[in-house]
KEDRENDREN-138121 format. One record per residue: residue in one letter; x, y negated, z negated of N, C-alpha, C in turn. Coordinates in steps of 0.2 Angstrom, whole numbers, plus 5000, padded with zeros to 4 digits. Layout:
! KEDRENDREN-138121
AXYZXYZXYZ
...
//
This chain:
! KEDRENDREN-138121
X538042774676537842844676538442884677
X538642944673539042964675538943044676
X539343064681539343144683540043154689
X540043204691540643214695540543184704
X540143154703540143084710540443024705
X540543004699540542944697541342904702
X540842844703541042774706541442814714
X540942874718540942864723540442834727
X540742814731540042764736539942794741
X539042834743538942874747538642854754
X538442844759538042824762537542914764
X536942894764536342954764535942894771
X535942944776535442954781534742954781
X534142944783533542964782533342974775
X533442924771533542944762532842894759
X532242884766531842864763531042884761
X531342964762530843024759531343074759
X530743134758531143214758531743234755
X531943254760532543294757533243204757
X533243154761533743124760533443094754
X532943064751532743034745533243074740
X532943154738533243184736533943194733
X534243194740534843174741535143124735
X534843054737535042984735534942994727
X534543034725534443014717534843084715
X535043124719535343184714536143154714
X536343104719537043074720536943044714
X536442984714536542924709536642924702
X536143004701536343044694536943084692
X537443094698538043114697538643074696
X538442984696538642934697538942894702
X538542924707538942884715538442824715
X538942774720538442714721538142744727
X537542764727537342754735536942684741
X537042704746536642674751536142694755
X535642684754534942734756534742704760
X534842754768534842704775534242744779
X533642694778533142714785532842654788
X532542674794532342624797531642604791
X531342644788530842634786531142584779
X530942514781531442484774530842494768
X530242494768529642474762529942564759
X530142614762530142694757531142674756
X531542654761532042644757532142614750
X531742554752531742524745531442534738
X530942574741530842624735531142664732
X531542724736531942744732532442714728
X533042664731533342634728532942594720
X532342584720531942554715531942594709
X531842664709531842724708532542754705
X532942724708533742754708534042674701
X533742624702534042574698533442584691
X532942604691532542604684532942674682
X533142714687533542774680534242754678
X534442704679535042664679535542674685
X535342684690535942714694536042644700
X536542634702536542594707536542604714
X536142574719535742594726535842544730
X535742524735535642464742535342494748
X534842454750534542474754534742474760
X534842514768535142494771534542514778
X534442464783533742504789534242494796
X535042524794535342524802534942584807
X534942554812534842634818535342654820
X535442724814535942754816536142804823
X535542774830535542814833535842744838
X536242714837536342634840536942634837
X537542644841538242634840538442574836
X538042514838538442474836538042444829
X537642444829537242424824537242494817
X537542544819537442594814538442554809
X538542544814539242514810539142464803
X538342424805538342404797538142444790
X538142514792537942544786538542554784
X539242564788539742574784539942504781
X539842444787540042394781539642364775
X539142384776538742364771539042404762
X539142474764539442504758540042474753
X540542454761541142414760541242344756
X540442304758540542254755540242244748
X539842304748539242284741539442324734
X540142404738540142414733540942434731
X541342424738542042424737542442454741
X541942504744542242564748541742594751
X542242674754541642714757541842784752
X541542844752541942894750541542944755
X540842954755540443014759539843004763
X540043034767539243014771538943074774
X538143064772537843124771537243104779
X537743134783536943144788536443164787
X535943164786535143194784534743164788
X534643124791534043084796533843144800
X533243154803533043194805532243194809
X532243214815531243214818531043284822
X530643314823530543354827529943344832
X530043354839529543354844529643434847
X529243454840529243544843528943534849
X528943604854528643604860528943674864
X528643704866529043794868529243744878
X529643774878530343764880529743744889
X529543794890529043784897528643714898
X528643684893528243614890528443544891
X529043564886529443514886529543474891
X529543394887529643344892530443314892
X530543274894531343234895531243204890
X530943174886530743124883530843144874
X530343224874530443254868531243284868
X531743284873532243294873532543264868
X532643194873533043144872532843134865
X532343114863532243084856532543144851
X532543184850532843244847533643234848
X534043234854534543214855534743154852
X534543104851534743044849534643034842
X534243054839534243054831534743104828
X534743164831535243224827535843224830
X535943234836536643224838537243164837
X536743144843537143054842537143014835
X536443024831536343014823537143034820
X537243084820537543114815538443114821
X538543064825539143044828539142974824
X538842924827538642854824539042824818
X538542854815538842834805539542864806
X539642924809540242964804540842954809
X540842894815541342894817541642814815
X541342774813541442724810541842724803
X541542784800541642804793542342834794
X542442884800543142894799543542844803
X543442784807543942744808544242694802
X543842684796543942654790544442694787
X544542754787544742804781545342834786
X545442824793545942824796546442764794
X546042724794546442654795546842664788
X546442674782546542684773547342724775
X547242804780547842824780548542814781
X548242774788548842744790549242694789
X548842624783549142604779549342634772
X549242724773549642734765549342734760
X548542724761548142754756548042814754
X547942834749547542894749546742914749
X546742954754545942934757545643024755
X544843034754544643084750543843064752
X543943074760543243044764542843124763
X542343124764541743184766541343144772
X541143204771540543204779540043264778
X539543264778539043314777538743314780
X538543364786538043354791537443404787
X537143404792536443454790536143484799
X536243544798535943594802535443594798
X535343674803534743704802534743784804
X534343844802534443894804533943904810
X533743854813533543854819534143844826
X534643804822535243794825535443854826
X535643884822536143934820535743994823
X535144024822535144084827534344064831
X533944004832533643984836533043994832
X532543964838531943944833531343944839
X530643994841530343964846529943914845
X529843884850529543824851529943764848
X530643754848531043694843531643724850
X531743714855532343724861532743674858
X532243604858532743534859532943524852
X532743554846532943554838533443584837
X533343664840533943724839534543704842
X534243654849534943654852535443584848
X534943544845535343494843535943514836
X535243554834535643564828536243624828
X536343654833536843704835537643674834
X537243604839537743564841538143534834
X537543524831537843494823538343544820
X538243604820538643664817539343644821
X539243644829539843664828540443594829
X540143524829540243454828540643474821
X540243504817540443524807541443534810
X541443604815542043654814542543594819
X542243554820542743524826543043444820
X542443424819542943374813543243404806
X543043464804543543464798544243494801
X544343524810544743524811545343484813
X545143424815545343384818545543324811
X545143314807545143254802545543284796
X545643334795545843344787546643314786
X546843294791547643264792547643194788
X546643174789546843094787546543104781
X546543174777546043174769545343164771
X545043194775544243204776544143274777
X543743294775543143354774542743344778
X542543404781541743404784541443464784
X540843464782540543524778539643534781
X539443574782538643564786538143624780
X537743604780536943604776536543624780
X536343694779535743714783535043734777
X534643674775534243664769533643704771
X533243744767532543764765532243724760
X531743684761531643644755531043614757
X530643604752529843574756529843484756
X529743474761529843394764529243394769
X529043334773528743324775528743354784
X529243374785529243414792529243464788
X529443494785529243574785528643584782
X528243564778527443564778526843524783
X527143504788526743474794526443544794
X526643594797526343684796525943694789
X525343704790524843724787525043774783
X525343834787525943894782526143884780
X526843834781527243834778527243784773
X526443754771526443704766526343734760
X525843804762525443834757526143884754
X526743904757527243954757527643894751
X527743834752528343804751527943754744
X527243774741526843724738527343734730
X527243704726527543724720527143744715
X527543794710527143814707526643764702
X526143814701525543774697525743774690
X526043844687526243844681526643834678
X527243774684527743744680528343794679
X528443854684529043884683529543844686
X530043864689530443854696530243854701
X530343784705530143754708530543774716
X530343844717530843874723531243824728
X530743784731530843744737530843654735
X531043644729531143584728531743554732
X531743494736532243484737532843474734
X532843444730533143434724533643484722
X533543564724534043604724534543614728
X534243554736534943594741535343514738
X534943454736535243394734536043414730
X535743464725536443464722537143484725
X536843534730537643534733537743494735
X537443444741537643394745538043354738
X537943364730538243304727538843334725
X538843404727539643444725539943434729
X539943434736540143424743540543344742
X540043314739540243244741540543214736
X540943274731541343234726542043274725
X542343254721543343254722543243334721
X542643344718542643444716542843494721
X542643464727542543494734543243504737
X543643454734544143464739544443544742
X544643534748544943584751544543634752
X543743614752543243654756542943614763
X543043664766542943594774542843654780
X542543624783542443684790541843724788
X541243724783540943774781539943754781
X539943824784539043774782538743834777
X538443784775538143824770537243834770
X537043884768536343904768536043874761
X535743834760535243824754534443834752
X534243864748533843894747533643904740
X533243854735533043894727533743884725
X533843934723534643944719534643994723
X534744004728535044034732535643994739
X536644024738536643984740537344034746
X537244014751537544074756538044044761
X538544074766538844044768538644064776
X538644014783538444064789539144064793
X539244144792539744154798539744134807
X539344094807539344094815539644134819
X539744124827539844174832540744224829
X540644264833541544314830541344344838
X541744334839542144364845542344464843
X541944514845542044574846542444574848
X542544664845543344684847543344694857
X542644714858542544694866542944764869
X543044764877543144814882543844764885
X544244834888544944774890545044834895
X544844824902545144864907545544864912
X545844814907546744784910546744784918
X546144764922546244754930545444724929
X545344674934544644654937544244704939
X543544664934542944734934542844714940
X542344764942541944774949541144734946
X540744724951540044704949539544754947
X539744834947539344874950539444924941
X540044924939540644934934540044914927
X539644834928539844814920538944834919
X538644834921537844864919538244904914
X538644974914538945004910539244974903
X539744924905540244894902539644854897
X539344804898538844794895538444824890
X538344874892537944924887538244944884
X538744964884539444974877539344904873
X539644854876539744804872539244804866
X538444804871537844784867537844844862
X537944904863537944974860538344954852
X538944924853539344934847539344854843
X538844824846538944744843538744744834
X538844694831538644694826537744644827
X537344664825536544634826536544574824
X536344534829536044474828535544464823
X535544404818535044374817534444374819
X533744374820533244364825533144294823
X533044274831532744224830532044204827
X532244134824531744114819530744114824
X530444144821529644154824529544204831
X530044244829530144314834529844374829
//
């Protein structure tokens, strides 16, 4: 198959519904080899089954990418089955909504360990191969696609432990494309709207996100935030890095994150008594926040 992925070889996270399914077949159609990694092996192997009847080539992969050492076989697995690495698309994902006064340590943790440490995992093994490619004087032309969320980005009630993970992913995005682009790597983050199976868990948001009956355009198909993740993840991309992007229909946006105001400078240490005022200037001339999400 060929398309502007052809004979890259991608690993996709959580690629065994939703949105990484999606993922895996909108790469395999632009000709990338993928690896379609869940714990769930019976729906990885479905897609991949799926990916090789439209002709595309696929391998199944059930590492836990939340297990340092065991997520290292997704990278060799790519390595060995199809020659290389080129992209990896974090997408695995869970939520244990719960409003913040609830929350247990538990719904914590497990939100922490799929999103954050998930999306460490894969992509630091992935950049130790494509450092090493460097250092031996290869030319390396690595990606990394995280996926946030606009619950990250301007918060979300009842999702603390979601917003906060995913925040963490945004700003994980600004740290590796600053830090990795010396070795030829990109990193780029995804904050998708699209109907999968955690965003229709809500009864609203299944009915909001249903697709049309009469076969228009298919607003919230996932399939439309797939396509960038296949632009991201191909040679087209290069020298975009550091950016997250909003995905939405054919709607396609970039988020500025936090900016630093021009602020109050009264060149001596304020008083305590001083900034109730000082503050209300600040707050007075700021530019408005986004609301947060269910506000």
């Amino acid at each position: 198959m060929s398309g502007i992925c052809e004979g890259r070889v991608v690993i996709i996270t959580g690629a065994g519904g939703g949105l990484g399914a999606a993922h895996a077949r909108v790469l395999a159609s632009e000709g990338a080899k993928v690896v379609v990694n869940d714990i769930n092996q019976e729906a990885a192997a479905k897609v991949v089954e799926e990916i090789k009847a439209a002709g595309g080539e696929a391998a199944v992969n059930t590492s836990d990418i939340t297990n340092y050492d065991d997520s290292l076989n997704a990278v060799k697995q790519a390595i060995d089955t199809f020659g290389g690495l080129h992209a990896v698309v974090n997408n695995a994902g869970i939520n244990r909504d719960r409003m913040f006064a609830s929350m247990t340590e538990a719904e914590w943790d497990a939100i922490m360990a799929v999103h954050l440490k998930g999306h460490f995992c894969i992509s630091s093994h992935a950049v130790h191969y494509w450092r090493g490619q460097a250092k031996a004087g290869e030319s390396v032309d690595g990606r990394i696609i995280n996926t946030t969320s606009g619950a990250g980005l301007q918060g979300s009630i009842g999702q603390s432990n979601y917003a906060a993970a995913k925040a963490g992913i945004a700003a994980l995005t600004l740290n590796q494309a600053a830090e990795l682009g010396r070795y030829g790597i990109t990193a780029n983050a995804i904050a998708p709207s699209a109907r999968t199976g955690m965003t229709t868990a809500v009864p609203e948001m299944a009915e909001r996100m249903a697709a049309p009956e009469d076969g228009g355009f298919d607003h919230f198909a996932p399939e439309n935030v797939s396509v960038l993740v296949a632009f991201l993840a191909s040679p087209e991309s290069a020298g975009v890095t550091g950016k997250v992007f909003e995905s939405e229909g054919g709607r396609l946006c970039i988020c500025d994150g936090w900016r630093t105001t021009e602020g109050l400078d009264k060149q001596a240490q304020w008083q305590p008594a001083e900034l109730k005022e000082a503050v209300a200037k600040l707050i007075e001339n700021e530019v408005p926040a986004q609301k947060v999400w269910g506000t």
